[in-house]
Backbone as CSV, one residue per row, in Angstrom:
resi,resn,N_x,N_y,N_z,CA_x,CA_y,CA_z,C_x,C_y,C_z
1,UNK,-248.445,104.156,-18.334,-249.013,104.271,-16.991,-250.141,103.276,-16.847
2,UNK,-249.849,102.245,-15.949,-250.944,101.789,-16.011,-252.240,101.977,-14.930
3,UNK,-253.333,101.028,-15.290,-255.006,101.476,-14.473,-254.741,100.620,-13.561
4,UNK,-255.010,101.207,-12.549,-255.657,100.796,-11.138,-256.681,99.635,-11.263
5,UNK,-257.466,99.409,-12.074,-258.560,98.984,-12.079,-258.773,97.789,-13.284
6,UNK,-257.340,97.829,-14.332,-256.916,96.622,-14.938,-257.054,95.949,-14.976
7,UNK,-257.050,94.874,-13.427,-256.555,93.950,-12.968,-255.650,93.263,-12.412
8,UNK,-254.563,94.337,-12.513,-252.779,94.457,-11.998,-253.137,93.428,-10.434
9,UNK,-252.181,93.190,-10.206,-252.105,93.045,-8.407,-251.362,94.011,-7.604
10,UNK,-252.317,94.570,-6.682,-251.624,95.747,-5.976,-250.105,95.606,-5.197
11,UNK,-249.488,96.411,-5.149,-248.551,96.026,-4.658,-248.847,95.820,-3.154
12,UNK,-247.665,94.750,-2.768,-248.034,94.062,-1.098,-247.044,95.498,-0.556
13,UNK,-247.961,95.549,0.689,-247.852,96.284,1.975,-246.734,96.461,2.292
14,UNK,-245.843,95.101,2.081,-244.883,94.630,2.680,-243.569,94.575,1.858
15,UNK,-243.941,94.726,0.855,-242.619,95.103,0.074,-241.237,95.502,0.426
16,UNK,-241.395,96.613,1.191,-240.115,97.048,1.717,-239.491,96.282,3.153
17,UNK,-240.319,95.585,3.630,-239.656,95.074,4.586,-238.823,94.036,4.281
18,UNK,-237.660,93.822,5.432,-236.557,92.546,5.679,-237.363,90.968,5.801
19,UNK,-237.194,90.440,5.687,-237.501,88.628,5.734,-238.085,88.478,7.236
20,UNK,-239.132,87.835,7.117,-240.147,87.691,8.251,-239.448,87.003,9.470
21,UNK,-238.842,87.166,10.618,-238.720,86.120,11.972,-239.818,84.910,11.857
22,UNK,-238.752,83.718,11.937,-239.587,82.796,12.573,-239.759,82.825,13.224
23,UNK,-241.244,81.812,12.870,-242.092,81.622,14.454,-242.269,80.519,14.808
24,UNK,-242.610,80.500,16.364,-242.512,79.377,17.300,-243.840,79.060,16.986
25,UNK,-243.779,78.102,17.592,-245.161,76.715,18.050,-246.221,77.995,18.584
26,UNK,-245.990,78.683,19.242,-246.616,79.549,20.130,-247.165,80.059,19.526
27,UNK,-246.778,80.829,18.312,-246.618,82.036,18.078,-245.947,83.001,17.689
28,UNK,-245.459,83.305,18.611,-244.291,83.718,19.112,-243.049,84.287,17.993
29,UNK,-241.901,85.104,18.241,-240.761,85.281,17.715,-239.420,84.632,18.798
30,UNK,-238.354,83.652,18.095,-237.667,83.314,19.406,-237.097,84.141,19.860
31,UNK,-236.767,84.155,21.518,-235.722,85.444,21.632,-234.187,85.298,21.825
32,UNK,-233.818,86.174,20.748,-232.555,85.838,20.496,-231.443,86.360,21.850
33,UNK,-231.939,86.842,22.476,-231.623,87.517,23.487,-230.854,86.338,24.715
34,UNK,-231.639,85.466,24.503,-231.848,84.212,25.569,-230.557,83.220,25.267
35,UNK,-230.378,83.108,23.688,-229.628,82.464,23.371,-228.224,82.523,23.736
36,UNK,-227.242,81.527,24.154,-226.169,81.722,24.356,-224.990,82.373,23.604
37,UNK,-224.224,83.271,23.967,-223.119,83.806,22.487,-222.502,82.580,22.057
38,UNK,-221.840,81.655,22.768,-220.917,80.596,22.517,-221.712,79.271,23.100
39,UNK,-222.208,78.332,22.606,-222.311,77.359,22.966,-221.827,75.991,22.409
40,UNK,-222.050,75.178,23.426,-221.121,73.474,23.013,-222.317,72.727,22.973
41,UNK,-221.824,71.274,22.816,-222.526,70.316,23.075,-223.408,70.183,24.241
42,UNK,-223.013,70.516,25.048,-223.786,70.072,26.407,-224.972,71.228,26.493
43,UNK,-224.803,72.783,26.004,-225.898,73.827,25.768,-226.710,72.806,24.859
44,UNK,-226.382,71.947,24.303,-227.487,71.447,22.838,-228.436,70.684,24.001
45,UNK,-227.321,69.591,24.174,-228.133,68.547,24.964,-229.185,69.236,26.367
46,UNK,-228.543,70.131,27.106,-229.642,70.498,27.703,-231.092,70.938,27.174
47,UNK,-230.733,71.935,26.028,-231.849,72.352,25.304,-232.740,71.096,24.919
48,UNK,-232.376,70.026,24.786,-233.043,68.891,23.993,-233.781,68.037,25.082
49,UNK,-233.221,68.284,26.126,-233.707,67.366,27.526,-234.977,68.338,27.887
50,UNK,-234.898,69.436,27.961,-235.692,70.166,28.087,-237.052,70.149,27.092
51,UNK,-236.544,70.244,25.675,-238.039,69.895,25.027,-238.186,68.242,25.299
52,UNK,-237.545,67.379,25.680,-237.988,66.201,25.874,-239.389,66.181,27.275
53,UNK,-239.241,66.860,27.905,-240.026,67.059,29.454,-241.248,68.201,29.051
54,UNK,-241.356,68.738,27.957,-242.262,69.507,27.700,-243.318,68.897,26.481
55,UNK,-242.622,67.714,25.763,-243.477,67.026,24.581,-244.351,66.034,25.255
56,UNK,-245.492,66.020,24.513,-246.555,64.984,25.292,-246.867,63.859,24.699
57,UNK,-246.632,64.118,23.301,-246.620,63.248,22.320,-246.055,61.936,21.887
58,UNK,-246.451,60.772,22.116,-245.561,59.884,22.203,-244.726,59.816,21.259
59,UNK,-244.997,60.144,19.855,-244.269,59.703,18.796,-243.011,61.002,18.675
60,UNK,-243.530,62.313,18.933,-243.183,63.460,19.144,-241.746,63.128,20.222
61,UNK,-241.830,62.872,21.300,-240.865,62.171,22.500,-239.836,61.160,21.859
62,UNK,-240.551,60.307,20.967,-239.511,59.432,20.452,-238.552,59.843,19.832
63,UNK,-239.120,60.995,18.604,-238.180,61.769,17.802,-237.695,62.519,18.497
64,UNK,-236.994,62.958,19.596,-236.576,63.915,20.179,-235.640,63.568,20.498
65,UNK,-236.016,61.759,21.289,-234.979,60.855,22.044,-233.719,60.490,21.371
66,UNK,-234.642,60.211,20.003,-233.247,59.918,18.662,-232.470,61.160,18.224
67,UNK,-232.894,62.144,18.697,-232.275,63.301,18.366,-230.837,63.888,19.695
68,UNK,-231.647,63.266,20.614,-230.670,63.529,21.837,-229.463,62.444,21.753
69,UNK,-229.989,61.002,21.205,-228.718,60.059,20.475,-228.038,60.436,19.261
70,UNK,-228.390,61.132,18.305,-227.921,61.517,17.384,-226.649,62.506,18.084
71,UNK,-227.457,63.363,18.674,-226.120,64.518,19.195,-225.279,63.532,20.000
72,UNK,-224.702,62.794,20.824,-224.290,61.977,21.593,-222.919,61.516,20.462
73,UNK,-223.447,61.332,19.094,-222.558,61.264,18.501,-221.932,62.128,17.494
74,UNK,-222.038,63.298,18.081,-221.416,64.918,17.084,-220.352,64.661,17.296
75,UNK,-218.834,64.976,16.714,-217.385,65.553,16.961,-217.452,66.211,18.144
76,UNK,-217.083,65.834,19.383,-216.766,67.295,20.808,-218.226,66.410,21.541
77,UNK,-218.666,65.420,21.176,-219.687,65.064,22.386,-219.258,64.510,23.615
78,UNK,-217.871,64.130,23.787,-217.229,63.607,24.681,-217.121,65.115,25.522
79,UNK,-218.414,65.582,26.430,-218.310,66.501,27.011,-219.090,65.797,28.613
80,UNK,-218.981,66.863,29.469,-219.903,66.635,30.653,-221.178,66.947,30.252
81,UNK,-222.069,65.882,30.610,-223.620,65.917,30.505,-223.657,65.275,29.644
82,UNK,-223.075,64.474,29.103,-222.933,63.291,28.348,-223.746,62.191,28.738
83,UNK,-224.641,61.278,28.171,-225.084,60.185,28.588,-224.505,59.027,28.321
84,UNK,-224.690,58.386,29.554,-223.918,57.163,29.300,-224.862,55.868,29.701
85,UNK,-224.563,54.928,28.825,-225.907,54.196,28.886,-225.029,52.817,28.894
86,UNK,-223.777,52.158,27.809,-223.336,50.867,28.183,-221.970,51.106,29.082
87,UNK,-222.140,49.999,29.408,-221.084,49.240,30.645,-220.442,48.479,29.326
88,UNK,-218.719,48.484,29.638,-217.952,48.052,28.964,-216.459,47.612,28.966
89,UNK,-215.669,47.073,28.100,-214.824,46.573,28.960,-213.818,47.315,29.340
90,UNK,-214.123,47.915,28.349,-213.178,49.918,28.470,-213.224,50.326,29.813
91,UNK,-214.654,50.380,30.549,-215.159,50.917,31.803,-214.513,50.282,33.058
92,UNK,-213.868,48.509,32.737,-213.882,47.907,33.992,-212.023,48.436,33.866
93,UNK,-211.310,48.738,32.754,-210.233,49.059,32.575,-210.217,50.103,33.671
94,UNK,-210.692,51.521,33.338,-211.091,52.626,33.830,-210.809,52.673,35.204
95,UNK,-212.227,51.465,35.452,-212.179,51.552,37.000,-211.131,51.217,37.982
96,UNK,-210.843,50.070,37.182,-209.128,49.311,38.116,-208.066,50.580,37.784
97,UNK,-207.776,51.325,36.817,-206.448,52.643,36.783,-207.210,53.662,38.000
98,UNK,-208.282,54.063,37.844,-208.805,54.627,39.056,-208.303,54.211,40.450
99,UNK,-209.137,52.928,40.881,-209.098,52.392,41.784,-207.130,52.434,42.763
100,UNK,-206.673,51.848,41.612,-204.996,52.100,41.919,-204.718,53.441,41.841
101,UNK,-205.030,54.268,41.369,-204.178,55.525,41.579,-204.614,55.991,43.129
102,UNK,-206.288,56.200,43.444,-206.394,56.706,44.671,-206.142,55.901,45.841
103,UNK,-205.376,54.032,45.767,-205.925,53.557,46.743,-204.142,53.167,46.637
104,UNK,-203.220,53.546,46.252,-201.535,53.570,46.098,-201.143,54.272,47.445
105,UNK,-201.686,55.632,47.562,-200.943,56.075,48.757,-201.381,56.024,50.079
106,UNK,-202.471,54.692,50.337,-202.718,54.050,51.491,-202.096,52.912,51.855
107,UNK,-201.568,52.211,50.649,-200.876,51.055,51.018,-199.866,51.388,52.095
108,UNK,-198.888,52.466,52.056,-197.868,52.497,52.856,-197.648,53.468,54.042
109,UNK,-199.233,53.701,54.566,-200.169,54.563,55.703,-200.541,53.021,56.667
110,UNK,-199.475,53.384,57.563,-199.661,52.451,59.200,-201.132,52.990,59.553
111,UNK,-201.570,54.265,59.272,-202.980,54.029,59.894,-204.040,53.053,59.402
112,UNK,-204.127,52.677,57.988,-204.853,51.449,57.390,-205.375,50.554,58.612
113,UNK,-203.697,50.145,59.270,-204.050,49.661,60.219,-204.736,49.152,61.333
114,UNK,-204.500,50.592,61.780,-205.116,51.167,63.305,-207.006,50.936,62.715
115,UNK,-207.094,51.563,62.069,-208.686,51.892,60.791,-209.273,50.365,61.218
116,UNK,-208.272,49.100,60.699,-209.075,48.098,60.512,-209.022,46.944,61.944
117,UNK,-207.768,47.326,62.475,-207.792,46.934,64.087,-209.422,47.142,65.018
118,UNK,-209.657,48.498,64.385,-211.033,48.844,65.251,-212.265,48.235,64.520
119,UNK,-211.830,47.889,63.391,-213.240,47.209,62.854,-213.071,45.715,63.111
120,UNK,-211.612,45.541,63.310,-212.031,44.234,64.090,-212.773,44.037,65.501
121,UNK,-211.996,45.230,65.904,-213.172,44.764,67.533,-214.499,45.190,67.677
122,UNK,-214.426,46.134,66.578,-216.050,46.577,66.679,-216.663,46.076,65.359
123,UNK,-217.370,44.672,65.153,-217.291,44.887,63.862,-218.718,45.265,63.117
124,UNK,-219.337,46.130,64.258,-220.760,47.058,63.508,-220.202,48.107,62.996
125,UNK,-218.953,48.510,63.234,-218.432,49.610,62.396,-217.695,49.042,61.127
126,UNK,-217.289,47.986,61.010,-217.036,47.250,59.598,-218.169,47.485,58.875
127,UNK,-219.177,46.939,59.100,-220.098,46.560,58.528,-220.924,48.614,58.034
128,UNK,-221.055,49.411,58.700,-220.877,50.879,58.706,-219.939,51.081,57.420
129,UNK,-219.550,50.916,57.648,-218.595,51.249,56.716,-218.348,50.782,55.371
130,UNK,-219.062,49.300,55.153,-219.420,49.347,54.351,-220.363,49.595,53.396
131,UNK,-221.561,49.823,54.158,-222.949,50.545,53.636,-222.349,52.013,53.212
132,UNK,-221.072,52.674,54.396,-221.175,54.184,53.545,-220.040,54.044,52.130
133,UNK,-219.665,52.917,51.931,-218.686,52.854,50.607,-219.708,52.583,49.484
134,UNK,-220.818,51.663,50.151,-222.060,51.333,48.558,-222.733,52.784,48.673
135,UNK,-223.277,53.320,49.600,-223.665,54.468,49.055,-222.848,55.718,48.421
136,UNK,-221.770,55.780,49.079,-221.184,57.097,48.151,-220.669,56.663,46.935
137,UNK,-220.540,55.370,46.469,-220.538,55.050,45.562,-221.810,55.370,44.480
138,UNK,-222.795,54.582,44.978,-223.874,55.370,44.368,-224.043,56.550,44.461
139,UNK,-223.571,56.863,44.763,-224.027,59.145,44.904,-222.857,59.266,43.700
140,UNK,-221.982,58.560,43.590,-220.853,59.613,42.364,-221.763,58.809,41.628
141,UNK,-222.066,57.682,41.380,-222.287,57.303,39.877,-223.214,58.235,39.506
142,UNK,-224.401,57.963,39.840,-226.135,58.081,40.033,-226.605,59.556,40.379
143,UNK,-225.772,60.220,41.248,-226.375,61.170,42.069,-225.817,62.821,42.165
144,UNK,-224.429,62.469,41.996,-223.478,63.528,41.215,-224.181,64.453,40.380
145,UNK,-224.444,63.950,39.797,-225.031,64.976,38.023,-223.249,65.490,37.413
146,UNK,-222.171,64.055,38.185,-220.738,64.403,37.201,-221.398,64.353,35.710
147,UNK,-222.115,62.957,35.261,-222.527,62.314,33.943,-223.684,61.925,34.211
148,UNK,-224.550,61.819,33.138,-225.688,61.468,33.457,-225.480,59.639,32.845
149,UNK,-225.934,58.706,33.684,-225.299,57.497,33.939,-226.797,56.696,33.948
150,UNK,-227.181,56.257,32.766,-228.495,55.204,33.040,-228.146,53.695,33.596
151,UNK,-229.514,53.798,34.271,-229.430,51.963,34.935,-229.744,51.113,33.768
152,UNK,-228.889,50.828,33.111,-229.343,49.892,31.906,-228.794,48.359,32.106
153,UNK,-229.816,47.447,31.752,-229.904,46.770,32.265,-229.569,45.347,33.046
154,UNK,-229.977,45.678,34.515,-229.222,45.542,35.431,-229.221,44.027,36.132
155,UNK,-228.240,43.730,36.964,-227.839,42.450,36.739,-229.359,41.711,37.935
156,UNK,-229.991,40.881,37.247,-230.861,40.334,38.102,-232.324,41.083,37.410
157,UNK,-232.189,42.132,36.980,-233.466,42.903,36.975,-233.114,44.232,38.011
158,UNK,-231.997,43.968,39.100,-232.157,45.004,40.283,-230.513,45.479,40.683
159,UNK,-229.753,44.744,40.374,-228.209,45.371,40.819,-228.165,45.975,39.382
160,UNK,-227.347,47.714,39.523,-227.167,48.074,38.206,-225.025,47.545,38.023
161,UNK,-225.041,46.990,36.738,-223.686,46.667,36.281,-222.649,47.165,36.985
162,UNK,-222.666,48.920,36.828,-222.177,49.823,36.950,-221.401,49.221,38.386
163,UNK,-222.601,49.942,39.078,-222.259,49.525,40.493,-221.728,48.680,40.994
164,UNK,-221.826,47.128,40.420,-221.504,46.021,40.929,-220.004,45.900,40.588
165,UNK,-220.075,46.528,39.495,-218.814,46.609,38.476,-217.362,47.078,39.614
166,UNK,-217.980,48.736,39.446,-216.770,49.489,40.618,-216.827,48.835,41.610
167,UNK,-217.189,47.955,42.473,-217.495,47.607,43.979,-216.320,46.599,43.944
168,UNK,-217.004,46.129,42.700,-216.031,44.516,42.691,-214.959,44.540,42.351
169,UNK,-214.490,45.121,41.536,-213.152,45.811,41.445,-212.447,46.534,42.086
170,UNK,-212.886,47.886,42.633,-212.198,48.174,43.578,-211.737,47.267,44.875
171,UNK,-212.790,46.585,45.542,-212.467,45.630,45.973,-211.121,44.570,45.656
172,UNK,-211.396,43.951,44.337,-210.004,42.792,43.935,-208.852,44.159,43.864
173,UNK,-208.688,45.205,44.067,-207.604,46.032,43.433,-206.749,45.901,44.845
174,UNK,-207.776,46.356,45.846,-207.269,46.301,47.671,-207.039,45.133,47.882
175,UNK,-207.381,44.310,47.814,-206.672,42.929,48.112,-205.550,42.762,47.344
176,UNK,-205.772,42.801,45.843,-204.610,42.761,45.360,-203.587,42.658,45.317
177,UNK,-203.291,44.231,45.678,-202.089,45.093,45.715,-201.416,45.081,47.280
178,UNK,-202.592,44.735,48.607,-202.134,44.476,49.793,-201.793,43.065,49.387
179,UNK,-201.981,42.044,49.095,-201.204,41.001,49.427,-200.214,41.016,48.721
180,UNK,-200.344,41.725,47.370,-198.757,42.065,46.532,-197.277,42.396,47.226
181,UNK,-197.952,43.659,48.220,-196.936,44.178,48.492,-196.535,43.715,50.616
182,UNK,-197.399,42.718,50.540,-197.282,42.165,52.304,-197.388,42.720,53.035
183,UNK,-198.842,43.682,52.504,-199.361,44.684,53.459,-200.775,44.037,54.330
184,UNK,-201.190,42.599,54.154,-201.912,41.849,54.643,-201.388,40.707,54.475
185,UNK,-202.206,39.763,55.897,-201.861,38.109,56.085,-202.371,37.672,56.293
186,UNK,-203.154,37.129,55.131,-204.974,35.986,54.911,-204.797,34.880,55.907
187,UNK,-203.900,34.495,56.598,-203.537,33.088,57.844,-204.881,33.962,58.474
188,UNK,-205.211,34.900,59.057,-206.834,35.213,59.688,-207.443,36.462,58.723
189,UNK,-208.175,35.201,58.212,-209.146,36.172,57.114,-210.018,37.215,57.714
190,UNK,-210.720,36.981,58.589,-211.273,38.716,59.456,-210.597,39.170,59.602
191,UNK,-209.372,39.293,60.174,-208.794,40.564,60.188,-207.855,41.182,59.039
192,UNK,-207.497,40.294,57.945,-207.035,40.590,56.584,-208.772,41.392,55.661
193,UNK,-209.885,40.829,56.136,-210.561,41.855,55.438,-211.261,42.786,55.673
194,UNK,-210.897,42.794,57.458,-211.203,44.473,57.969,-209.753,45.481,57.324
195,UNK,-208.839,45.035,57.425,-207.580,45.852,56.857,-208.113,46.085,55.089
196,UNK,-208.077,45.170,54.249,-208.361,45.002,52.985,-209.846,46.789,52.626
197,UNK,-210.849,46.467,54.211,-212.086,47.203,53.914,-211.747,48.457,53.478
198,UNK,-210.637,49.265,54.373,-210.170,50.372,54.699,-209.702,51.136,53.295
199,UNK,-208.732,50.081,52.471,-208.099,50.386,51.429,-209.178,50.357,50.411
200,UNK,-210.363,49.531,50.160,-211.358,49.088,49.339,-212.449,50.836,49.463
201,UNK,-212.437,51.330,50.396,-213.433,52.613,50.537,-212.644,53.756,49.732
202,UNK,-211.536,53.709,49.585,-210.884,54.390,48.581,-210.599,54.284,47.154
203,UNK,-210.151,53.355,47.139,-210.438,52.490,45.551,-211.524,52.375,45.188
204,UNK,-212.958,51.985,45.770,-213.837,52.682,45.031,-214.638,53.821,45.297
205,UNK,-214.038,54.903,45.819,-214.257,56.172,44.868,-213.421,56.672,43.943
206,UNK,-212.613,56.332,44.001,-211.701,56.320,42.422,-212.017,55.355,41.784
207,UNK,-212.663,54.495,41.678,-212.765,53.248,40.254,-213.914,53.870,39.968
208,UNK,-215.016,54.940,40.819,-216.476,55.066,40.178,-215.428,56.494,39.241
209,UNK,-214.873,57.699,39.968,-214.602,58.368,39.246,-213.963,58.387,37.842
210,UNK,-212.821,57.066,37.803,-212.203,56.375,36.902,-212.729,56.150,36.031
211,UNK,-213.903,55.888,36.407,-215.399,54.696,35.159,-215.393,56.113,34.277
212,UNK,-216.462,57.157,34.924,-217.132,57.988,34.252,-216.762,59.001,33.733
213,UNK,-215.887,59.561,34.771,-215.047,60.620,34.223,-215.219,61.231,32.551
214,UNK,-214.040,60.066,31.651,-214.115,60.308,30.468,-215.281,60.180,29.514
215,UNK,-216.690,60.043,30.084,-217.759,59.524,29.500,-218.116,58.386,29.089
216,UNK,-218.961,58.120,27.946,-218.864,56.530,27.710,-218.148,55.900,26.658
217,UNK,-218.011,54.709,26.769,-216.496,54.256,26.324,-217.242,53.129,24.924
218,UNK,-216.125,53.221,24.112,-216.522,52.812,23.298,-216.543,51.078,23.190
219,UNK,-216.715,50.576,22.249,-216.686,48.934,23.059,-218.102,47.793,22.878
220,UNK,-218.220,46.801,23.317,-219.323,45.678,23.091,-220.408,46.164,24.910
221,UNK,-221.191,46.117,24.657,-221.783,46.332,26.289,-221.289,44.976,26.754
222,UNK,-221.137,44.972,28.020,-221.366,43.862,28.954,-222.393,43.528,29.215
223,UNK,-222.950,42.890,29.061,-224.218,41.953,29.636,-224.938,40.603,29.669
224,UNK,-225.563,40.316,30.266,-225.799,38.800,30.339,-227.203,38.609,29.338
225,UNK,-227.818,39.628,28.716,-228.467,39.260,28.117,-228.389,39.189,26.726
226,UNK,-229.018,38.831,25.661,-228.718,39.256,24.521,-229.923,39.740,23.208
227,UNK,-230.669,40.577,24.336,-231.933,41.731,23.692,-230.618,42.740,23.240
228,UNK,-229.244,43.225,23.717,-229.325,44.299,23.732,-227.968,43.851,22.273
């Protein structure tokens, strides 16, 4: 039997208890409650965007950033909420199978027609019409929240790739495929590219959806500079 007063070490308090909960930054115990039963990639990445907007720390922010690239490349990251950061040649592929699938079953729609007849006589509605093809263009790329889609860097300092990318393509796809199939007659170029406009507002919203859809593509970036 031994003395109390020996020198022994008393026994801890705590002996009988289970393994301590970690703790948060706070304090705190996390709550498991909060946590999702099943989660994917994109539960990660939100979680990570989220401590990215709450760290103040510069160096702290950096490691977070590499952590949000690290996941980007897990098995199953090819999800929505995916970031996509290069332009590639994969992408301009993309955009032209896009562009043709949604802009196929206008070619052989007599209204095309009628559509670009009136932008010939009116041609502030040409011109309408094309401001609302660059903007809803920009709204799927940019504005959607389909993918999260950075302006990286962009042609001039101020056109982003992306954009210029689907525009211009969808564009050559409508001409294309109308003069392919002698659904336009360049002998009067205004009115071959009020007809051409009609088919071009469709093709690119399918060449932007085309682009992003599958996330980002694997490949060399496109660009004119060579920082990157």
């Amino acid at each position: 039997m031994s003395d109390p007063g020996s020198g022994g070490e008393p026994p801890s308090e705590h002996a009988g208890d289970g393994p301590e909960e970690p703790s948060r930054p706070d304090g705190g115990t996390p709550d498991q409650e909060k946590l999702p039963q099943s989660a994917n990639v994109a539960d990660l990445m939100d979680e990570l965007r989220l401590l990215e907007e709450t760290v103040d720390d510069p160096a702290e922010r950096e490691h977070v950033q590499r952590t949000i690239q690290l996941a980007h490349r897990v098995p199953g990251g090819k999800t929505f909420g995916k970031q996509i950061d290069k332009y590639t040649g994969r992408d301009v592929a993309e955009t032209f199978v896009g562009s043709i699938l949604i802009s196929l079953p206008m070619l052989v729609e007599d209204g095309v027609f009628a559509i670009g007849d009136h932008f010939v006589a009116e041609p502030a509605f040409f011109v309408a019409n094309a401001a609302f093809v660059v903007v809803m263009t920009i709204g799927l790329l940019y504005w959607a929240d389909i993918q999260e889609v950075k302006r990286a860097n962009p042609i001039l300092g101020i056109v982003p790739r992306r954009l210029a990318g689907v525009l211009s393509i969808a564009f050559f796809t409508a001409a294309f495929t109308m003069t392919l199939w002698g659904r336009v007659d360049w002998s009067v170029p205004w009115v071959a590219l009020c007809h051409v406009s009609v088919v071009w507002a469709a093709a690119a919203f399918g060449g932007a959806l085309g682009d992003i859809l599958p996330g980002e593509s694997k490949g060399s970036d496109l660009t004119l500079s060579r920082d990157r």
